[in-house]
C-alpha positions as CSV (number, residue, x, y, z in Angstrom):
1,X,0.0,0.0,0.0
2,X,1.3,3.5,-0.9
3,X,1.7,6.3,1.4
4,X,-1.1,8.5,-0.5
5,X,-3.2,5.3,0.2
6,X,-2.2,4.9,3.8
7,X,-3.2,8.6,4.2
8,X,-6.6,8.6,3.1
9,X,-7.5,5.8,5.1
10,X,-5.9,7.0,8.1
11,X,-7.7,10.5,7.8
12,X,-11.1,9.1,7.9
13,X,-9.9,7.1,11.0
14,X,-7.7,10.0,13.2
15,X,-9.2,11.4,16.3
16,X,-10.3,15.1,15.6
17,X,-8.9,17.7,18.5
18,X,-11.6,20.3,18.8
19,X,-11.2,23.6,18.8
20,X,-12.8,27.3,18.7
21,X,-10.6,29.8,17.0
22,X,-11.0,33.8,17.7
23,X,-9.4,37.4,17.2
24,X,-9.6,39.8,19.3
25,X,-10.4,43.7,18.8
26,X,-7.1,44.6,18.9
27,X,-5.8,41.9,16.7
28,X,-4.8,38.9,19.4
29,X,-5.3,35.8,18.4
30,X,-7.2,33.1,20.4
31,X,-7.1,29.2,20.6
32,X,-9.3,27.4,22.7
33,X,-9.5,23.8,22.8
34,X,-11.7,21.3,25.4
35,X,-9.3,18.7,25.7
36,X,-8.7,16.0,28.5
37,X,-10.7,14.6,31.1
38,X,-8.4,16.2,34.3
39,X,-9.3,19.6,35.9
40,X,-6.5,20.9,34.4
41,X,-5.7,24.0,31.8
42,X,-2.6,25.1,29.5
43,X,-2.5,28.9,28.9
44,X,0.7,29.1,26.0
45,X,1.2,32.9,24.7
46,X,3.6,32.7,22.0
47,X,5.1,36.4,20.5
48,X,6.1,36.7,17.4
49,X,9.6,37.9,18.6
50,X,13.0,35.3,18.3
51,X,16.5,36.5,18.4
52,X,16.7,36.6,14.0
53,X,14.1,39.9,14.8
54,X,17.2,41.3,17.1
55,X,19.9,44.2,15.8
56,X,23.5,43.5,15.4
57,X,25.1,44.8,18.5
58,X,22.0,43.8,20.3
59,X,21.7,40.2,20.7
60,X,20.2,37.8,22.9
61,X,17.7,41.0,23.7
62,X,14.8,38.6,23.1
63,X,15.9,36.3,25.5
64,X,16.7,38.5,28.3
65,X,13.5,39.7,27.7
66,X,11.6,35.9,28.2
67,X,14.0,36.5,31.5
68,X,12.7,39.8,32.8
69,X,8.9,38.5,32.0
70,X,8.9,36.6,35.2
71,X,10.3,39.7,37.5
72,X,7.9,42.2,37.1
73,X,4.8,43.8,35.2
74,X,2.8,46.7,36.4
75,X,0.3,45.0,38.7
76,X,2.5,42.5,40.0
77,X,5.8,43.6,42.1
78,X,9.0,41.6,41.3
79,X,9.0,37.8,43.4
80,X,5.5,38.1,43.0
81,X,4.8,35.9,39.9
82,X,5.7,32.6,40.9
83,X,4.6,33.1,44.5
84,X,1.1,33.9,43.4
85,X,1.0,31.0,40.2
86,X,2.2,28.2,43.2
87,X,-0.1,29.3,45.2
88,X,-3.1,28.6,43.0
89,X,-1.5,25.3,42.1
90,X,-0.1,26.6,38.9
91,X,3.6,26.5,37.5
92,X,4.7,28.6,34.3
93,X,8.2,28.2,32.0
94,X,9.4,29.4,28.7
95,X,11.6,29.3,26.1
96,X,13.3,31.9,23.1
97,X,14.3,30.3,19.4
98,X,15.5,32.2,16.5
99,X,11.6,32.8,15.8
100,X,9.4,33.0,19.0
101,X,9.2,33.9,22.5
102,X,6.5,31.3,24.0
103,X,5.0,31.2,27.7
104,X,2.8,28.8,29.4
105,X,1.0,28.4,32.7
106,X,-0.4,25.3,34.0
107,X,-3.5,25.7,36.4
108,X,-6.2,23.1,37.9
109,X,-8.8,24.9,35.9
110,X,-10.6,26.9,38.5
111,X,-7.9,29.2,39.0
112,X,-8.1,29.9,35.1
113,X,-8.7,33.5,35.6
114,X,-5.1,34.1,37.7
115,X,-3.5,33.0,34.9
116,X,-5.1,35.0,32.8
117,X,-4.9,37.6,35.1
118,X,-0.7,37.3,35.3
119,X,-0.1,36.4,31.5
120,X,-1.9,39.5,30.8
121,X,-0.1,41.9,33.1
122,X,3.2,41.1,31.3
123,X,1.6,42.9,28.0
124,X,-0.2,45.6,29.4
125,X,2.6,47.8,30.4
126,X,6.4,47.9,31.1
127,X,6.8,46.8,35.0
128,X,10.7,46.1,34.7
129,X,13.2,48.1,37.1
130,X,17.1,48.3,36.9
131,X,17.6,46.1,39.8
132,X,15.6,43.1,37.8
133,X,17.8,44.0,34.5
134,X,20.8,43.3,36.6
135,X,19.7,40.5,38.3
136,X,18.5,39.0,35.3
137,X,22.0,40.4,33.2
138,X,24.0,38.2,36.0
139,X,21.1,35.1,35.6
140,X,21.7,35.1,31.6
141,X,25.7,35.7,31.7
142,X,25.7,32.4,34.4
143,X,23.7,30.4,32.1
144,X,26.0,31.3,29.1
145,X,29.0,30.7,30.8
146,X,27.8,27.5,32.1
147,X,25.9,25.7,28.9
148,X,28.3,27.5,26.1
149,X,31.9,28.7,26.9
150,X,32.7,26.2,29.3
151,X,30.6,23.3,28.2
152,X,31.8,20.9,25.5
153,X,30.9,21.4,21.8
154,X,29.1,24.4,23.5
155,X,29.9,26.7,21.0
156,X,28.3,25.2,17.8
157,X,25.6,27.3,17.3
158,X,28.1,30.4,17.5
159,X,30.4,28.6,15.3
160,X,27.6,27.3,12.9
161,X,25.4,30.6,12.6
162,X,28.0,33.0,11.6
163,X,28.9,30.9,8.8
164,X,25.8,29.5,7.6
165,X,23.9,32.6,7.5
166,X,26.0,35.8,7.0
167,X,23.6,38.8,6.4
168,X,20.3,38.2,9.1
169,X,19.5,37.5,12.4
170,X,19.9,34.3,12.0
171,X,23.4,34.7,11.7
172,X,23.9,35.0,15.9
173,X,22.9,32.6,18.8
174,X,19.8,32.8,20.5
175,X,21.5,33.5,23.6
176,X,23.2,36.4,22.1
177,X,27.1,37.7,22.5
178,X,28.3,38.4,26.3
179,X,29.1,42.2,25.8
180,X,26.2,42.6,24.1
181,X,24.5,41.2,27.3
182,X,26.4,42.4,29.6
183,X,25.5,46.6,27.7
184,X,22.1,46.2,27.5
185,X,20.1,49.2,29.1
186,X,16.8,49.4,30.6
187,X,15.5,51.3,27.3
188,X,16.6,48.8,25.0
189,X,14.7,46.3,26.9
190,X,11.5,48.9,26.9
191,X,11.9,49.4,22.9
192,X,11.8,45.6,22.7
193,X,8.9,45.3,24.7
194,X,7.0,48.0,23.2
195,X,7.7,46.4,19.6
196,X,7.2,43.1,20.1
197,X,4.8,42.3,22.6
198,X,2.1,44.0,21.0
199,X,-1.4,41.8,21.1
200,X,-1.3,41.7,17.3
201,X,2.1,40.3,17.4
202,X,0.5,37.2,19.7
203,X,-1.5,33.8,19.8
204,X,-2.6,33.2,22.8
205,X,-4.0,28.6,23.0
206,X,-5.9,28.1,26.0
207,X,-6.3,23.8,26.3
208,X,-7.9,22.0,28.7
209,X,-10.0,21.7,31.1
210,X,-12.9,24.9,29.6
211,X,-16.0,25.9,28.8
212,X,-16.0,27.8,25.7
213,X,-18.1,30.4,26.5
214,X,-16.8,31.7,29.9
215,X,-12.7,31.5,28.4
216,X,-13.7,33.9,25.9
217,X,-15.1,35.7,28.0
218,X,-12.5,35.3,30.6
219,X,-9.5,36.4,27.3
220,X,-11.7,39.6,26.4
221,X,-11.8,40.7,30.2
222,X,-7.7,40.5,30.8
223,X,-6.6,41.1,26.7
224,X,-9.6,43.0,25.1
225,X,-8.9,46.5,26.4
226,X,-4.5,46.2,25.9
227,X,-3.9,48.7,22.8
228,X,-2.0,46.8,20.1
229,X,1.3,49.1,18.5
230,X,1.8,49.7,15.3
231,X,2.4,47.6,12.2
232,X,6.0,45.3,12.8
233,X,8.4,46.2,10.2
234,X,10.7,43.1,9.9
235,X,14.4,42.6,9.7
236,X,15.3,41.1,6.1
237,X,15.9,37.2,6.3
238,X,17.9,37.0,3.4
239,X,21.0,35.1,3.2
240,X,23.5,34.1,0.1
241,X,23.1,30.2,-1.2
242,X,26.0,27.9,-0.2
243,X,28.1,27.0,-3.0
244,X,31.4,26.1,-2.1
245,X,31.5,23.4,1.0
246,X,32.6,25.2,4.0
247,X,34.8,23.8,6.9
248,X,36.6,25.0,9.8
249,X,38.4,23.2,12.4
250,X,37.9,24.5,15.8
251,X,39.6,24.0,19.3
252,X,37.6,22.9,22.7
253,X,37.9,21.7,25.8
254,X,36.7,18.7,24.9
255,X,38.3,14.7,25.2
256,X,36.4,13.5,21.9
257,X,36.7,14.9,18.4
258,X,33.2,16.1,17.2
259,X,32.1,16.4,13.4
260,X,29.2,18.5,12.6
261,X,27.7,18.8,9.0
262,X,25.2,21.3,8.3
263,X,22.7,21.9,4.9
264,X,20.4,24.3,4.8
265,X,16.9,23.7,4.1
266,X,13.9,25.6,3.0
267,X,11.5,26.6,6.2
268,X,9.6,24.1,7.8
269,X,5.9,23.4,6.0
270,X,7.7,23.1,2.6
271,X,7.2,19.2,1.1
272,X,10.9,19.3,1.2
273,X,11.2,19.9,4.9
274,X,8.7,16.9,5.9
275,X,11.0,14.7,2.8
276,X,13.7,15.3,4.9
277,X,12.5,14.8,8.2
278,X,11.2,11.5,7.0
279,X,15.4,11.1,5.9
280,X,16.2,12.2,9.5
281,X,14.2,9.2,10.7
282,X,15.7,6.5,8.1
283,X,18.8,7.8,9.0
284,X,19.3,8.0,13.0
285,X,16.3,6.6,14.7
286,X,16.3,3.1,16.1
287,X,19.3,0.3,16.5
288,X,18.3,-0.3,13.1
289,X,19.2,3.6,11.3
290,X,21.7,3.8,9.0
291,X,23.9,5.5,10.5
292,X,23.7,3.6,14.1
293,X,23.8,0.3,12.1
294,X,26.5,1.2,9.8
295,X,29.1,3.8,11.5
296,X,28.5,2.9,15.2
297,X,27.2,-0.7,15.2
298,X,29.3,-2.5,12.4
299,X,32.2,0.1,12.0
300,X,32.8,0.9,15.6
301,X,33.7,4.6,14.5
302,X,31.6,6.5,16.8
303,X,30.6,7.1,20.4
304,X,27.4,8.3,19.3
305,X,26.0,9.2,15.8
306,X,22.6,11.6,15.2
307,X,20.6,13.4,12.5
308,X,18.5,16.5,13.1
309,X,15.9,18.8,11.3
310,X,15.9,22.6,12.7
311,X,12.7,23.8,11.1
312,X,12.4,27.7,11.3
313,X,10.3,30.1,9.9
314,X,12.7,31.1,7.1
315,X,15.0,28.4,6.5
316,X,15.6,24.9,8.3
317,X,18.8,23.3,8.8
318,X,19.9,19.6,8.7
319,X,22.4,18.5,10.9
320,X,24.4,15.3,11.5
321,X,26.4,14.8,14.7
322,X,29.2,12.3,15.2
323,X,31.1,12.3,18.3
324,X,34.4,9.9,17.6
325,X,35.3,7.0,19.3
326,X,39.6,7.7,20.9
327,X,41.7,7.6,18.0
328,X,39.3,7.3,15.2
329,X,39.6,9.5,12.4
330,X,37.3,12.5,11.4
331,X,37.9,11.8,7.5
332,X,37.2,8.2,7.4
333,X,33.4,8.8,9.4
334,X,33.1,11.8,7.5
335,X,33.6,9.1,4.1
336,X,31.5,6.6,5.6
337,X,29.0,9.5,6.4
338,X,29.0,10.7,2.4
339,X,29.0,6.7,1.5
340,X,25.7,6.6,3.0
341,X,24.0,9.9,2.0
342,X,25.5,8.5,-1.6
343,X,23.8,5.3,-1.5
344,X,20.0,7.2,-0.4
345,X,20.6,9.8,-3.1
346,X,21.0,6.9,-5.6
347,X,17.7,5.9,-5.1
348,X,18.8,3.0,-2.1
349,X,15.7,3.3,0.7
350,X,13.9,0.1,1.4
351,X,10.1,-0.6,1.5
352,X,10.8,-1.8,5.0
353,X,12.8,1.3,5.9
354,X,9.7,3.5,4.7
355,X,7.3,1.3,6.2
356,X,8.8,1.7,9.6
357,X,9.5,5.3,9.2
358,X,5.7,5.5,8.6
359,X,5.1,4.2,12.1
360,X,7.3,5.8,14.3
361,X,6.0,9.2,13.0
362,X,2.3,7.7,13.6
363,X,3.2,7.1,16.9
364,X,4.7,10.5,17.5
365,X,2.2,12.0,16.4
366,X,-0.3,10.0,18.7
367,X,2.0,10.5,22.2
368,X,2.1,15.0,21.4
369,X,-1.5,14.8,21.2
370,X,-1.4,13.7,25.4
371,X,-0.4,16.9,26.9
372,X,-2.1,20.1,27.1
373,X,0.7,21.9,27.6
374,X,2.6,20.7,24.7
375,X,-1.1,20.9,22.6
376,X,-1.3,24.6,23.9
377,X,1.9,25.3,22.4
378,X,1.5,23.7,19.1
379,X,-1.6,25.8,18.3
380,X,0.2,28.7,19.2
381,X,3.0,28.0,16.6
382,X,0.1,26.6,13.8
383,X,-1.4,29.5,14.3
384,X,1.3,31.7,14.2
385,X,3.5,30.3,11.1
386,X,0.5,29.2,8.8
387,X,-2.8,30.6,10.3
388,X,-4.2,27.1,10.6
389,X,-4.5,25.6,13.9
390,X,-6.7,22.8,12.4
391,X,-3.1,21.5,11.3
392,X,-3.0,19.8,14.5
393,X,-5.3,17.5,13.4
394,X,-3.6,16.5,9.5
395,X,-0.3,17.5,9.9
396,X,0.4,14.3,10.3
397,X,-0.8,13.4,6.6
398,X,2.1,16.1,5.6
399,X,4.3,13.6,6.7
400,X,2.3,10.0,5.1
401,X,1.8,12.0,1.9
402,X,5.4,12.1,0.7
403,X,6.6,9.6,-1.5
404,X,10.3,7.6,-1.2
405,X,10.8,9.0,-4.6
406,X,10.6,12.7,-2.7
407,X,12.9,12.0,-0.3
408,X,15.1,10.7,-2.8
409,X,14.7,13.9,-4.8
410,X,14.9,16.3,-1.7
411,X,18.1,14.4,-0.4
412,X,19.7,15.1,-3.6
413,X,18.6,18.8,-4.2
414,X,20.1,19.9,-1.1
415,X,22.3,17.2,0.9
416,X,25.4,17.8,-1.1
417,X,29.2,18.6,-0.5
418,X,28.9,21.6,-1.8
419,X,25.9,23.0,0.0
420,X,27.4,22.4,3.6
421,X,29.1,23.5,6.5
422,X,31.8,20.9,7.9
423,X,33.1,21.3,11.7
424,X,35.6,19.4,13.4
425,X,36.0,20.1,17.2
426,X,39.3,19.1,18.5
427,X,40.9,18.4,21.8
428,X,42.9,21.9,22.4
């Protein structure tokens, strides 16, 4: 049975997630889904706001920023945040890619309203005082200290960035450069604020434990009445193709050489991108991968062997990362890496290898559909990067759609030697 057949059949037979979808007055979008049978709700409020929409000179802002969100906002005095969510039985994170800022509460589901009630306060004003930016400076420096410059490998996405893309904001680490950081005024975080986290410029994907009626009701009361800025003018994402293979050897503290290959891709939605995440899965998932059967299994080369996809809004990238066994050589994994990429370019994938392939991303799919939190998000970023949140029902058919014969073509459109960035990390 094809894959095209396999989809059909499995549409008629997948498990609709319900939703309501919404915009507000002043141009916030709003998710709400009735999902789950505990007395629980996910409040995720994504912003349209990653470090690629940062200046030169003024990176990681966008982080700091996620930072600072939990230390202050008009209503609520710094400390306050957290004291008040875990009281109410709640708990709250977030994260910063090249693309987004995202936030989520958790709450049993009659304490809905706090949540609201906080989440909103962060975007109805600027609350932050010098003493948080410092605090906060010192938090971020720690962290970059700790999980880049002294942590092995740590600085690839530095390393990677500034070569792969050149000219945008993708060119810099989400975390951002230390003196940058470390110069960072209180009026460059206001100008950020006051840019980005406008209610236009966010979904907000309530899941959980509702009723439809009163959570709208509930979003219009906290949201409705917050004046949304003016029109975002966006930094230019444009960045010259690869041509020549790139490659740089670079010194670490580190006991184990490291190769890292980078393509880039188009952005994720793109048949291509879903081709080669398909590839990512033949690849380095399972004992029975390529690349674990063939370089670490058989050839004893490698400590450990991976694959990755890293879709973003503008481009993706496609990374594999060996870590060598002591006193294996970087050139002969590198040519067993090529022999294989090679041999799947040719045409070489196995029925079985699809077939499989096919189930592991049915069962992905299945196990992200558990959590409301992780739901919550996803229609946040549906919402946000395509304007359809019903994807989180058939995005999965994206994925059953594609044919071997597009991986095969994908794989050889952009997985070649002279589209990619090669790094060796060395022992200093």
């Amino acid at each position: 049975m094809s894959f095209s057949q396999t989809a059909k059949i499995y549409k008629s037979e997948l498990p609709s997630i319900d939703f309501r979808e919404y915009t507000l007055d002043n141009g916030m979008r709003v998710i709400l889904s009735k999902f789950g049978n505990i007395p629980m709700t996910a409040v995720n409020t994504t912003f349209h706001a990653g470090s690629k929409d940062e200046k030169k000179n003024k990176t990681g802002l966008a982080h700091l920023l996620e930072h600072l969100m939990f230390e202050g906002s008009p209503n609520i005095p710094r400390g306050k945040f957290d004291e008040i969510l875990n009281k109410n039985g709640g708990e709250s994170n977030a994260y910063t890619s090249r693309d987004v800022t995202s936030y989520y509460i958790s709450v049993p589901s009659n304490h809905l309203e706090t949540a609201l009630w906080l989440d909103s306060d962060r975007i109805s004003g600027f609350g932050i005082t010098g003493k948080s930016l410092k605090i906060q400076k010192d938090v971020v420096l720690e962290e970059k200290l700790l999980y880049v410059d002294n942590s092995p490998y740590g600085s690839l996405e530095e390393e990677s960035s500034k070569r792969l893309f050149g000219k945008s904001g993708y060119s810099w680490p989400v975390i951002g450069y230390t003196d940058d950081i470390s110069g960072f005024t209180l009026d460059d975080i206001r100008e950020f604020h006051e840019k980005y986290y406008s209610p236009s410029n966010a979904v907000i994907s309530i899941v959980g434990d509702i009723d439809y009626d009163s959570a709208i009701k509930s979003v219009e009361k906290y949201y409705g009445d917050i004046k949304s800025g003016p029109d975002i003018i966006r930094n230019d994402i444009r960045d010259d193709e690869i041509s020549e293979e790139i490659r740089a050897d670079i010194p670490d503290n580190i006991h184990l050489d490291g190769q890292f290959i980078f393509y880039r891709l188009p952005e994720k939605g793109t048949r291509d991108y879903y081709s080669l995440n398909i590839l990512n899965s033949i690849l380095s998932e399972g004992e029975s991968s390529r690349f674990y059967n063939e370089i670490e299994y058989k050839s004893e080369l490698v400590n450990e062997i991976d694959t990755s996809v890293i879709g973003m809004e503008k481009a993706s990238l496609f990374l594999v990362t060996a870590i060598a066994l002591k006193g294996k050589s970087l050139d002969v994994i590198e040519n067993k890496i090529d022999e294989i990429f090679e041999d799947i370019k040719s045409g070489n994938i196995s029925d079985r290898e699809f077939e499989k392939v096919k189930n592991r991303i049915e069962t992905l799919f299945s196990s992200r559909r558990q959590s409301i939190v992780s739901l919550a998000d996803k229609f946040s970023s549906l919402k946000l990067f395509y304007n359809d949140p019903g994807k989180i029902n058939f995005e999965i058919l994206d994925y059953i759609d594609i044919t071997k014969e597009e991986v095969i073509a994908s794989a050889n459109k952009y997985l070649n030697r002279n589209q990619r960035l090669v790094l060796n990390y060395f022992p200093k």
